[in-house]
C-alpha positions in Angstrom: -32.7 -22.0 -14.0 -29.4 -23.5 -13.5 -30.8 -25.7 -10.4 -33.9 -26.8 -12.3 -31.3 -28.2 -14.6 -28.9 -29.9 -12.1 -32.2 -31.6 -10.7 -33.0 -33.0 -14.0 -29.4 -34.5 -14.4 -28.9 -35.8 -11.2 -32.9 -37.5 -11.4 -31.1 -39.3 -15.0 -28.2 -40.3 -12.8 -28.3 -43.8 -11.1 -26.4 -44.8 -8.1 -23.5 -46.2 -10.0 -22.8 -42.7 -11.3 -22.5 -41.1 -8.0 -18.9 -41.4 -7.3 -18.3 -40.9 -10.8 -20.5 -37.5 -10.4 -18.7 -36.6 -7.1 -15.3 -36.7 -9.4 -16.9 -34.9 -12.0 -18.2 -32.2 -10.1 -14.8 -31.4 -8.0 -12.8 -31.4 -11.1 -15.5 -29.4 -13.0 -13.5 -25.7 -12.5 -10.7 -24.1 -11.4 -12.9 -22.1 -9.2 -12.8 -24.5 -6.7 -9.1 -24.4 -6.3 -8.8 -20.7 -6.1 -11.4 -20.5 -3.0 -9.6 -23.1 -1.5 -6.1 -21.9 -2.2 -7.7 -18.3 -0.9 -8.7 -19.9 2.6 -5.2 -21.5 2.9 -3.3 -18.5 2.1 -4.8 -15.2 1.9 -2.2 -13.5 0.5 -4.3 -10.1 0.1 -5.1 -9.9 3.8 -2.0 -10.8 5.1 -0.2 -7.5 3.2 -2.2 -5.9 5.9 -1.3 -7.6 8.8 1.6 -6.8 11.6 3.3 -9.3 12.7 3.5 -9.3 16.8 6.6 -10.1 18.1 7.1 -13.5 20.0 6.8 -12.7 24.0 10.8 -13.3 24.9 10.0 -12.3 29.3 8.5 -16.0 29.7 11.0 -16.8 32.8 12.4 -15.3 35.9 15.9 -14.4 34.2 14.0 -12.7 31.6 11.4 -11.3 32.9 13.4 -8.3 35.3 15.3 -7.5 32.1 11.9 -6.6 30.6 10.9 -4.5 33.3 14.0 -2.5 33.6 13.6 -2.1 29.3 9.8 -1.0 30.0 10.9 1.1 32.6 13.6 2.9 30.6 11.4 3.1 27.0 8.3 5.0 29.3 10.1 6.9 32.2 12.8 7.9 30.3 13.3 7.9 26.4 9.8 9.2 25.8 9.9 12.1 28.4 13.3 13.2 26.6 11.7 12.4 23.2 8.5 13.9 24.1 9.9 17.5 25.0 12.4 17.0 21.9 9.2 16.9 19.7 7.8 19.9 21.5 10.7 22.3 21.5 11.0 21.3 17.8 7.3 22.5 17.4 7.6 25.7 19.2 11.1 26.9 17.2 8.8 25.7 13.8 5.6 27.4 14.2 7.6 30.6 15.8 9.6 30.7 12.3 7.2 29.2 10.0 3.9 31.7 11.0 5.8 34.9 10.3 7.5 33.7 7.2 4.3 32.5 5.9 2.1 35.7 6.4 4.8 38.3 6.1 7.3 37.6 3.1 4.5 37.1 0.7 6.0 39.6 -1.9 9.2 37.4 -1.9 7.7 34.3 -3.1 11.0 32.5 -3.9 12.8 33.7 -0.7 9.2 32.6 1.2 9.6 29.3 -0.2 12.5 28.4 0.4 12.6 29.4 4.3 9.1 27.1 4.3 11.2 24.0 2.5 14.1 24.3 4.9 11.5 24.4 8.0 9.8 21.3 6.5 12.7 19.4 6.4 13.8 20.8 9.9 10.4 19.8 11.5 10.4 16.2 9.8 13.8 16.0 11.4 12.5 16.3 14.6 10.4 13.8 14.0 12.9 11.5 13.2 15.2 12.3 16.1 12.0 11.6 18.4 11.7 8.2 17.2 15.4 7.5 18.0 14.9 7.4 14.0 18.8 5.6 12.5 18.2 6.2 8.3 20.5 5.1 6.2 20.1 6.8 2.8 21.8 4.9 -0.3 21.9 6.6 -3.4 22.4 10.6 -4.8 20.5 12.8 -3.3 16.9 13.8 -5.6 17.1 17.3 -7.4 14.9 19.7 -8.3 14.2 19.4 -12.0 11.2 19.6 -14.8 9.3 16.4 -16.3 9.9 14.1 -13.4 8.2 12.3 -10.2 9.8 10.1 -7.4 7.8 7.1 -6.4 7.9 4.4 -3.4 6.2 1.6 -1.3 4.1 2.7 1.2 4.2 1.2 4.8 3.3 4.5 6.8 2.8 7.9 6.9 6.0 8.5 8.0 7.6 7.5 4.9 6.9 10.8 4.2 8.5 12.0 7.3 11.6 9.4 6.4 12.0 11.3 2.9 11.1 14.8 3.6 13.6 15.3 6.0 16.4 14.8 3.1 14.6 16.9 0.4 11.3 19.0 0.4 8.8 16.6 -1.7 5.6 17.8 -2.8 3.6 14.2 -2.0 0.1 13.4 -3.3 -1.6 12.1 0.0 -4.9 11.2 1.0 -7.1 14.0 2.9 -6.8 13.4 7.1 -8.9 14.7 9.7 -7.9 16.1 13.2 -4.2 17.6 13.4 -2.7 15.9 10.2 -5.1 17.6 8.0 -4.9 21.0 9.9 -1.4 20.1 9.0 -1.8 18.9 5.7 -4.4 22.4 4.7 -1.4 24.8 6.3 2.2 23.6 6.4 2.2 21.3 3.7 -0.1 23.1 1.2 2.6 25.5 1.3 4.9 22.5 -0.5 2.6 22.3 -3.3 0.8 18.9 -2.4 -2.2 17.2 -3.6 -4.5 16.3 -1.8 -7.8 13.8 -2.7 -10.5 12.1 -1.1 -11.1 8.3 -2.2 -14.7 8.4 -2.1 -14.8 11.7 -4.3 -14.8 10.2 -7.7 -14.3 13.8 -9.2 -11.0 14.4 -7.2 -9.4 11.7 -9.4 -10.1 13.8 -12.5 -8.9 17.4 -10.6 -5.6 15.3 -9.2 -4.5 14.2 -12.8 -4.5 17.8 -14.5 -2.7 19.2 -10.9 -0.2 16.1 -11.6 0.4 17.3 -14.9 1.0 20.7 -14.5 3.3 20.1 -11.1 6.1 17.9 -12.9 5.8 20.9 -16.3 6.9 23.3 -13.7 10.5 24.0 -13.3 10.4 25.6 -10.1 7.7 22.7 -8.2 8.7 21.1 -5.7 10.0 17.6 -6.5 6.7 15.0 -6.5 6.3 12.6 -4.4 3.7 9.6 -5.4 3.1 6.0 -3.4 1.4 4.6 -5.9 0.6 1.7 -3.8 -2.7 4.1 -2.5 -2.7 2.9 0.9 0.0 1.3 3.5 1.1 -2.0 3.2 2.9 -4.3 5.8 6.6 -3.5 3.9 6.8 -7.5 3.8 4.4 -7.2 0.3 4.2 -5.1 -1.9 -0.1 -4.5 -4.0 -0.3 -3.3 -7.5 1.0 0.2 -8.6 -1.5 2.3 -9.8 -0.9 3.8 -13.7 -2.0 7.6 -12.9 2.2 8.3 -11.7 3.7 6.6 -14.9 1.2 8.2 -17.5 2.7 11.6 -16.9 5.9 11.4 -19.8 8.4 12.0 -17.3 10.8 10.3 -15.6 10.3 8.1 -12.6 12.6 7.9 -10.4 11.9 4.5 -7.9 12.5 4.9 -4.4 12.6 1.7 -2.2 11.9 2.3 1.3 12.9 -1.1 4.0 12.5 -0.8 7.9 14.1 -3.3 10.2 11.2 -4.8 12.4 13.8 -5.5 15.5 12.9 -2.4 17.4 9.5 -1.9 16.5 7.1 -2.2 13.2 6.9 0.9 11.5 3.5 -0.5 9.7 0.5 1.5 10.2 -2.8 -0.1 10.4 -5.0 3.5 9.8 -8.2 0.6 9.9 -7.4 -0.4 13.9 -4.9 2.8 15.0 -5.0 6.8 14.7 -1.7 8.2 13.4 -1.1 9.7 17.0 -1.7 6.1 18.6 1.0 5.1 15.8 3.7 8.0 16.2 2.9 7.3 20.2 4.2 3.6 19.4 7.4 4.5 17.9 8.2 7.1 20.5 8.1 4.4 23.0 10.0 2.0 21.3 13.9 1.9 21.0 14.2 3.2 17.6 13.0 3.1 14.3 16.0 1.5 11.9 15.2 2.0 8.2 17.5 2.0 4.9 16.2 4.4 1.7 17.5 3.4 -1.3 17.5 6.1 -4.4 17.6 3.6 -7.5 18.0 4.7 -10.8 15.5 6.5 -13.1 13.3 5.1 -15.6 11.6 6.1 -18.7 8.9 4.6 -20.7 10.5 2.1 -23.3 9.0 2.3 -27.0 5.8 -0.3 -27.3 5.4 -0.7 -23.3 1.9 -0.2 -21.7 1.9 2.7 -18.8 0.6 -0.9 -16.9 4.1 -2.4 -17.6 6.0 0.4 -16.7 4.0 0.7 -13.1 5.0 -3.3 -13.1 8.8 -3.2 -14.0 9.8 0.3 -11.5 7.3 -2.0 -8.9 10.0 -5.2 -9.6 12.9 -2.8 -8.8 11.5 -1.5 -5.6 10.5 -5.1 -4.5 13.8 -6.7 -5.2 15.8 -3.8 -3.7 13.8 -3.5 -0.8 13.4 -7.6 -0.2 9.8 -7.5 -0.4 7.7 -9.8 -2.0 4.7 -8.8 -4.9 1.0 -9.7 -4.8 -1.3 -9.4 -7.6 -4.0 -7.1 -5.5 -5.4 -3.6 -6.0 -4.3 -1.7 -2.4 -8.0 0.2 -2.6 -9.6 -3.4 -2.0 -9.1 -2.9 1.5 -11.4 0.2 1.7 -14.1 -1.4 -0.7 -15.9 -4.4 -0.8 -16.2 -6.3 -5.0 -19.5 -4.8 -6.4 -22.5 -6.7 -6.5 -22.1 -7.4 -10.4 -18.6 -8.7 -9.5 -19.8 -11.1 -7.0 -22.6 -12.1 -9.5 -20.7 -12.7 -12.7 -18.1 -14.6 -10.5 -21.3 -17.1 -9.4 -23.0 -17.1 -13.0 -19.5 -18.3 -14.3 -19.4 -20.7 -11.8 -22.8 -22.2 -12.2 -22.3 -22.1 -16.5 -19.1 -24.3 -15.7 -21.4 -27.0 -13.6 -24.1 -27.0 -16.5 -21.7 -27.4 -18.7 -20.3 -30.8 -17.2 -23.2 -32.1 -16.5 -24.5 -31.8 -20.0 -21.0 -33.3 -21.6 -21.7 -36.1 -18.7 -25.2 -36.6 -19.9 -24.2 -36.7 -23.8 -21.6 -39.0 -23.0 -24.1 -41.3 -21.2 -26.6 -41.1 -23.3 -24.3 -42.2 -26.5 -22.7 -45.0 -24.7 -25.7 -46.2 -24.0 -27.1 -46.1 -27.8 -24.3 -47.6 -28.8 -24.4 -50.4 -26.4 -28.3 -50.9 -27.8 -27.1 -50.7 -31.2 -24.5 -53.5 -30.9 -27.0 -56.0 -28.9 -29.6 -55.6 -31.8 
C-alpha cells in the first residue's frame, strides 16, 4: 500500500523536484539518524566486547622478555596455582560431604560449618588467580528485609564477594560442573536458581525472593540485576524484580584493573573453565569492591527509578559508563512485531511527507493560476 502511494507521488513529481525530494526524503524522520548513529557506534554490542591488549613483544629487546613472562605464567605459576586449587578441593569436599549428610539434626551448627567452607573454597579460588581484592566499605551483615546488588562482569564476582560473606545469589542455571556445583554446594546457601527460557521460573523466583529477604535467619541475597555479564567498561539496564521487594538495597560496585588480565567473561565464545583457565595463567587478577551505602525507596518514586538511581551510584563509583539496553537482548533477537511496527512507523513517516509535499505543491500551484487569471 505504502509503495503504490510513493509511486503515485513520485509519477506527480517533475525533474525540478528531485533534489528537492532527495532533501525531503533524508530529513523526513529521525529514523534515519538512529540507524546511522547505530552503525557508527554500537554502543549495545560493544558492552560485550573484550578489549585485546596491544601486542607490546614487536622487537628483539622485547620479545625475550615475553618469552621468559610466558615461560614463568605456564611452567610455573599455574603448576603451583593449579595444585593450590586442588588441595583446596580435597580439604573442601573431605569437610563439606560429612557435614552435609551427617549433622542434619543440627541445622544451625550444619549451616554455619557449610557458610564457612563456602567462603573457604571461594578463597581458594581467589588465591589461585593470584586474586589482590581490595574491599572498601563495612563488611554486609546478616539481617531481615534486605538484598545486596552489583554489576556483573563474571561469574566470579560471585567468587570475589563470597569469599568475604556467605551470599545467597540468584544465578542462572549451568550445565557441566558449575551446575553439579550450583544443585549441591550452593543450594545449601539458599540460592535461586532460574532458567531464561522458562517463562514460569520468573514467576516461582519472585515468591522465593520474597520470602528469602522476610527470613531473619537467610542467608544475605545476592542479585546482579544486570541478568547477564557485561564488559565492566558499561554498565545495561537494571532489572525491577530486586527493588520491588520493600527492603533495603544495599549497592555493591564491583571494578577490575584490566593490566594483568580481563576478568570479562564472554559465556557466548568461552566455557567458564576456558575462563577460570585464563586467569590462572595470567599474573593476577586486581579488583577493588566497594560497599556503598544503602538505599530505600523514596515516597512517589517508580521501582524503575529506584533500579536507575542505585544503577548511577554503582556506575559512578565503579568509573563505568551507562547504556540504555536491556542485558537479555544479547540472548534474544527483537520479535517479529517489533521489527514490524519499527518499519510501519517508518513507512507512515515517508507517506506522510510526501503528502504535505504534494499539498504544498498542489496549492502553490492554484494559487499561481489564480493570480494569472
Amino acid at each position: 500500500m505504502y509503495q503504490r502511494h510513493l509511486d503515485e507521488v513520485l509519477a506527480d513529481s517533475g525533474p525540478k523536484a528531485d533534489d528537492d525530494l532527495l532533501r525531503n526524503l533524508l530529513d523526513l524522520s529521525p529514523t534515519l539518524s538512529e540507524a546511522a548513529s547505530a552503525i557508527i557506534d554500537d554502543s549495545f554490542t560493544r558492552c560485550f566486547k573484550s578489549n585485546s591488549p596491544e601486542p607490546w613483544n614487536w622487537n628483539i629487546y622485547l620479545f625475550p622478555l615475553w618469552v621468559v613472562g610466558v615461560i614463568m605464567r605456564y611452567g610455573i605459576l599455574f603448576p603451583i596455582r593449579l595444585v593450590l586449587l586442588i588441595i583446596g578441593w580435597v580439604i573442601f569436599l573431605g569437610l563439606f560431604i560429612p557435614i552435609h549428610f551427617c549433622i542434619k539434626k543440627h541445622e544451625k551448627l550444619r549451616q554455619k560449618l557449610e557458610r564457612g567452607l563456602v567462603e573457604f573454597i571461594c578463597s581458594v579460588f581467589v588465591a589461585s588467580w593470584t586474586g589482590v581484592i581490595k574491599y572498601h566499605g563495612p563488611r554486609p551483615s546478616r539481617r531481615a528485609k534486605q538484598v545486596f546488588v552489583a554489576n556483573h562482569t563474571s561469574m566470579i564476582d560471585f567468587i570475589v564477594l563470597e569469599q568475604m560473606t556467605a551470599f545467597a545469589v540468584i544465578m542462572q542455571k549451568h550445565p557441566g560442573w558449575v551446575g553439579l556445583l550450583q544443585t549441591t554446594v550452593l543450594e545449601s546457601l539458599g540460592c535461586i536458581w532460574f532458567n531464561r527460557t522458562e517463562s514460569k521460573d520468573r514467576m516461582i523466583v519472585a515468591k522465593k525472593l520474597k520470602h528469602h529477604v522476610e527470613d531473619p535467619d537467610s542467608n544475605p541475597l545476592l542479585i546482579f540485576p544486570e541478568g547477564t555479564c557485561v564488559n565492566n567498561e558499561y554498565t545495561v539496564m537494571f532489572k525491577k524484580g530486586a527493588f520491588e521487594l520493600d527492603c533495603t538495597v544495599c549497592p555493591i560496585a564491583i571494578k577490575y584493573n584490566k593490566i594483568f588480565v580481563d576478568a570479562f567473561w564472554n559465556s557466548k565464545k568461552q566455557s567458564f573453565t576456558m575462563h577460570l583457565l585464563r586467569l590462572m595463567t595470567s599474573w593476577a587478577v586486581v579488583c577493588d569492591v566497594w560497599y556503598l551505602e544503602p538505599q530505600t525507596l523514596r515516597p512517589g518514586e517508580t521501582s524503575i527509578e529506584f533500579a536507575e538511581r542505585v544503577r548511577d551510584m554503582i556506575a559512578d563509583r565503579a568509573g563505568i559508563k551507562k547504556v540504555p539496553w536491556d542485558g537479555y537482548l544479547k540472548y534474544y533477537r527483537p520479535s517479529v512485531k517489533l521489527t514490524e511496527k519499527k518499519q510501519q512507523k517508518f513507512a507512515e513517516s515517508i507517506v506522510r511527507q510526501l503528502d504535505d509535499r504534494k499539498s504544498t505543491r498542489s496549492l502553490t500551484t492554484g494559487l499561481r493560476d489564480g493570480g494569472l487569471s
